[in-house]
Backbone as CSV, one residue per row, in Angstrom:
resi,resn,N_x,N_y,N_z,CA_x,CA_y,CA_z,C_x,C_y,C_z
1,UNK,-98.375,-48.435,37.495,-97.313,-48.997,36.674,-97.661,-50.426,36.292
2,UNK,-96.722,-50.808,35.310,-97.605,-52.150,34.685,-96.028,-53.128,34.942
3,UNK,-96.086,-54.278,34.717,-94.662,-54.684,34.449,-94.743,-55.532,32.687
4,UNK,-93.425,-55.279,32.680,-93.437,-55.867,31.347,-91.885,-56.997,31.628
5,UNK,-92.288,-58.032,30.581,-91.163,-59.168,30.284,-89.867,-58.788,29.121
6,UNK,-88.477,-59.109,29.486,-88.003,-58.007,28.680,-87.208,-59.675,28.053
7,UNK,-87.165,-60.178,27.139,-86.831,-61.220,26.710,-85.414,-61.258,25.745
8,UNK,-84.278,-61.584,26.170,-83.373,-61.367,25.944,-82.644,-62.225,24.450
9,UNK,-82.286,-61.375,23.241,-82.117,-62.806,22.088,-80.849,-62.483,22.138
10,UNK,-79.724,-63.501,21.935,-78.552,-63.569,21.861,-78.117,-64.455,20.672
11,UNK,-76.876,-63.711,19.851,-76.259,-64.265,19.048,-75.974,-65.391,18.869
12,UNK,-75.978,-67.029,18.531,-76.016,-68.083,18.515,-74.531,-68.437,19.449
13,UNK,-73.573,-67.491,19.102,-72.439,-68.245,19.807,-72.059,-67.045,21.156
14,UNK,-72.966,-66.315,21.436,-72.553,-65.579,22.655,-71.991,-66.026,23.910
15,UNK,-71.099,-65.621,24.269,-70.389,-66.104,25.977,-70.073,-64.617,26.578
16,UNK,-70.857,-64.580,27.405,-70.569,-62.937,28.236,-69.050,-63.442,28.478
17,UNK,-68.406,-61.969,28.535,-67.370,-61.862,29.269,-67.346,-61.089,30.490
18,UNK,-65.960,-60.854,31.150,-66.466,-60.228,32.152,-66.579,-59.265,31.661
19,UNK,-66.069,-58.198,30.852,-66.502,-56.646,30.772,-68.265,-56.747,30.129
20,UNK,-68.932,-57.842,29.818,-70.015,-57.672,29.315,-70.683,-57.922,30.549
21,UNK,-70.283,-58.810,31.422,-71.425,-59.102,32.623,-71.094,-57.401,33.579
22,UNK,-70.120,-56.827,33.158,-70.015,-55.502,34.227,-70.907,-54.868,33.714
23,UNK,-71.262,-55.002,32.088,-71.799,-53.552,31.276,-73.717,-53.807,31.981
24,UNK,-73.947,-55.583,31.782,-75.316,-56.226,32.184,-75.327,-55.181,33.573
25,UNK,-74.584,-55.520,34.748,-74.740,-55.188,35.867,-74.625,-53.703,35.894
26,UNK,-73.821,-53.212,35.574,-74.070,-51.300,35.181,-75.484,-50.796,34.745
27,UNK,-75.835,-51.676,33.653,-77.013,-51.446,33.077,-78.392,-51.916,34.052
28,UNK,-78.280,-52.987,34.953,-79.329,-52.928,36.125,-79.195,-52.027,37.287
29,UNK,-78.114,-51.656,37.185,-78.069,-50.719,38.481,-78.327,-49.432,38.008
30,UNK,-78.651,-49.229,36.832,-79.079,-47.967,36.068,-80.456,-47.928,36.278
31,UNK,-81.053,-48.838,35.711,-82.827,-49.107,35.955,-83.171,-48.972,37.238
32,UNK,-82.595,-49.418,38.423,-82.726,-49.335,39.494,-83.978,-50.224,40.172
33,UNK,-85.057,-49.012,40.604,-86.476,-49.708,40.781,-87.259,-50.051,40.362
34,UNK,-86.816,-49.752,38.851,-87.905,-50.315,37.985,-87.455,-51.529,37.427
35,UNK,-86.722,-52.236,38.281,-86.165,-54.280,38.117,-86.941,-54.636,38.992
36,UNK,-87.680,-55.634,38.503,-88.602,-56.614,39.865,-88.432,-57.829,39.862
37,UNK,-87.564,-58.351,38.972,-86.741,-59.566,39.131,-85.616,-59.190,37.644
38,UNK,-84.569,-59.468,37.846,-83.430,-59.232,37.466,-83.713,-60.352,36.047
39,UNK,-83.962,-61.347,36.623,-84.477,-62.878,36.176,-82.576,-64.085,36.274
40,UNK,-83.059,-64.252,34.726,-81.450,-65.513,34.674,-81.007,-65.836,33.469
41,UNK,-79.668,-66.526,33.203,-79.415,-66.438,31.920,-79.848,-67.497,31.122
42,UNK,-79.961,-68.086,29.937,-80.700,-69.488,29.745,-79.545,-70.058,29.565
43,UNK,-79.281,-71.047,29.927,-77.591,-71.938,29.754,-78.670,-73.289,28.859
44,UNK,-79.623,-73.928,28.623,-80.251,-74.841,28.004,-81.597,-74.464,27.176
45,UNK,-81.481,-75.016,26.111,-83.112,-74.280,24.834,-83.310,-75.699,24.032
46,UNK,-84.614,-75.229,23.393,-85.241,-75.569,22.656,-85.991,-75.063,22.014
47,UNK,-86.676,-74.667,20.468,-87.352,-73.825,20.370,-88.469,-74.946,19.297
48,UNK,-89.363,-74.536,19.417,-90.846,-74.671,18.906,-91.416,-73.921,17.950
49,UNK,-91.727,-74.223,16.597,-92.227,-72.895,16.327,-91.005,-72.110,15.069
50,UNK,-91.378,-71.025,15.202,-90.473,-70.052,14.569,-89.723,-69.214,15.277
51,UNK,-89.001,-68.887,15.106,-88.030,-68.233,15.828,-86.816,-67.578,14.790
52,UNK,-86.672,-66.146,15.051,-85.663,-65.831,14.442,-84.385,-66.410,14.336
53,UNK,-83.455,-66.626,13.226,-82.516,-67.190,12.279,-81.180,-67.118,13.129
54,UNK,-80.887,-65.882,13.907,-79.921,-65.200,13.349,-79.562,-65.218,15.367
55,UNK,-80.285,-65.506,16.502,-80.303,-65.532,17.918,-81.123,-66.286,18.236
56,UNK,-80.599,-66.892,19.574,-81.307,-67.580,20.220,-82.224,-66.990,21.804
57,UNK,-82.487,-68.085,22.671,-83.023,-67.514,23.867,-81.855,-66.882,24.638
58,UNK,-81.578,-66.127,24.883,-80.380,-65.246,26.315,-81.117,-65.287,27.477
59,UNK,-82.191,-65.191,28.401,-82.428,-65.086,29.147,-83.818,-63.731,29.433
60,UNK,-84.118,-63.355,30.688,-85.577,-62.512,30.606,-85.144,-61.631,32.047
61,UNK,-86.068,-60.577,32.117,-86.278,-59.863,33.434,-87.668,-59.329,33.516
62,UNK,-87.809,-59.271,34.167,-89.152,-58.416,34.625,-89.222,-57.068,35.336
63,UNK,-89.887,-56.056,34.513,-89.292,-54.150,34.875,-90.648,-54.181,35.092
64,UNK,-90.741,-52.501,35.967,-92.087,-52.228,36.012,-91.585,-50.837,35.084
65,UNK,-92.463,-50.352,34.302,-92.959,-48.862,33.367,-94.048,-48.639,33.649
66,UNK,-94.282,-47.268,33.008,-95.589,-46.418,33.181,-96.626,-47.105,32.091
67,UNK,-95.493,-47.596,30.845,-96.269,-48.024,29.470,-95.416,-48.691,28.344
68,UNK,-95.370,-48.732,27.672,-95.146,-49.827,26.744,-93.872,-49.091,26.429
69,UNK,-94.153,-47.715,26.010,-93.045,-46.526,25.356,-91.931,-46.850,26.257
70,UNK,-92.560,-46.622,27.570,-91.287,-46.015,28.893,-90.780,-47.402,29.218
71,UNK,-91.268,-48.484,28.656,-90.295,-49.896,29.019,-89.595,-50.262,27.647
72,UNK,-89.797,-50.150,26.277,-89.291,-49.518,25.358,-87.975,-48.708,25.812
73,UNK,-88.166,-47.726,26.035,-86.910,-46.600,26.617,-85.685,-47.381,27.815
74,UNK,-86.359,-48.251,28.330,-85.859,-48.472,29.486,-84.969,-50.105,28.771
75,UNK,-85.548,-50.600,27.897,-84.712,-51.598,27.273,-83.949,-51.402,25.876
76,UNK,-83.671,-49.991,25.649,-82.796,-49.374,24.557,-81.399,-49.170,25.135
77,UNK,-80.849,-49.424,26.255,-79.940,-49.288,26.869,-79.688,-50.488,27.641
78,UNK,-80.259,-51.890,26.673,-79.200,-53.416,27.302,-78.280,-53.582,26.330
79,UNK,-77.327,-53.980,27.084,-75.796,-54.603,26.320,-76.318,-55.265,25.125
80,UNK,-76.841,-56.119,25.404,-77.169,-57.005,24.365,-77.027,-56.558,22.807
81,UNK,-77.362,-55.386,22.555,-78.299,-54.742,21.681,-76.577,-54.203,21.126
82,UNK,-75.527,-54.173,21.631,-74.253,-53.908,21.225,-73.879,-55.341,20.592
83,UNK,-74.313,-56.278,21.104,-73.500,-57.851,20.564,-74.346,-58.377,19.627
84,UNK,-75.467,-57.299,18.756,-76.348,-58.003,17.908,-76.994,-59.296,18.298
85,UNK,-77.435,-58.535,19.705,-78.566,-59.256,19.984,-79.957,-57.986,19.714
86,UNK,-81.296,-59.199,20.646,-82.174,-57.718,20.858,-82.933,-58.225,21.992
87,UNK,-83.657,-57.501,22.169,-84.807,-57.543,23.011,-86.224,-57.571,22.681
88,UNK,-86.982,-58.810,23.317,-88.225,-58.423,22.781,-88.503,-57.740,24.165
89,UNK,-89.960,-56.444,24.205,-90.875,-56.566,25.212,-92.056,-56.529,25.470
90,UNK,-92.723,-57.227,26.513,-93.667,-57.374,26.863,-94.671,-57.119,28.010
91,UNK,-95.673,-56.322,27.594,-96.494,-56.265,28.664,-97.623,-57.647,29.587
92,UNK,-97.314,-57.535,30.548,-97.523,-58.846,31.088,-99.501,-58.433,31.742
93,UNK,-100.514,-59.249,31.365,-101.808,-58.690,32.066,-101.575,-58.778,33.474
94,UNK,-102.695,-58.485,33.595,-102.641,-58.457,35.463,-103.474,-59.984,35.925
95,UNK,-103.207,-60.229,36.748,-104.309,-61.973,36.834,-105.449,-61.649,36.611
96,UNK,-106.397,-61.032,37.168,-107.644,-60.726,36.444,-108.198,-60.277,35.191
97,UNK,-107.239,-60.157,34.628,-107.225,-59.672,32.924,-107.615,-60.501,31.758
């Protein structure tokens, strides 16, 4: 299994509520073992660069998948993705890579 970075974009004026932090927490306890750090939310940004218009940084986790597809699959079912946000993801190398 590989792990991948699941990078969270949120709507410029997003504030979880509680039924959204239940849906977050439903939705990790769904993934189960394939969370290897949950991660955190970003409460402070800056961005560099380009960056889409329309969201900012939300926060990241780190999953393990078989492959790119099956962590794909596995981040089609974050909240986020209801509040017009999205997700980027990423496969992370291994240190020797």
């Amino acid at each position: 299994m590989s792990t991948f970075v699941f990078i969270y974009r949120s709507p410029k004026d997003y504030t979880p509520s509680s039924e959204a932090i239940d849906q977050w927490t439903a939705w990790f306890d769904q993934l189960g073992d394939n969370v290897v750090n949950r991660g955190d939310r970003v409460v402070g940004r800056s961005t560099l660069g380009g960056a889409p218009a329309d969201t900012v940084l939300g926060g990241y986790s780190l999953v393990r998948a078989d492959d790119l597809e099956a962590a794909v699959a596995l981040a089609k079912g974050c909240p986020i993705l209801e509040q017009s946000g999205g997700v980027e993801v990423g496969e992370l190398a291994a240190p020797n890579d």
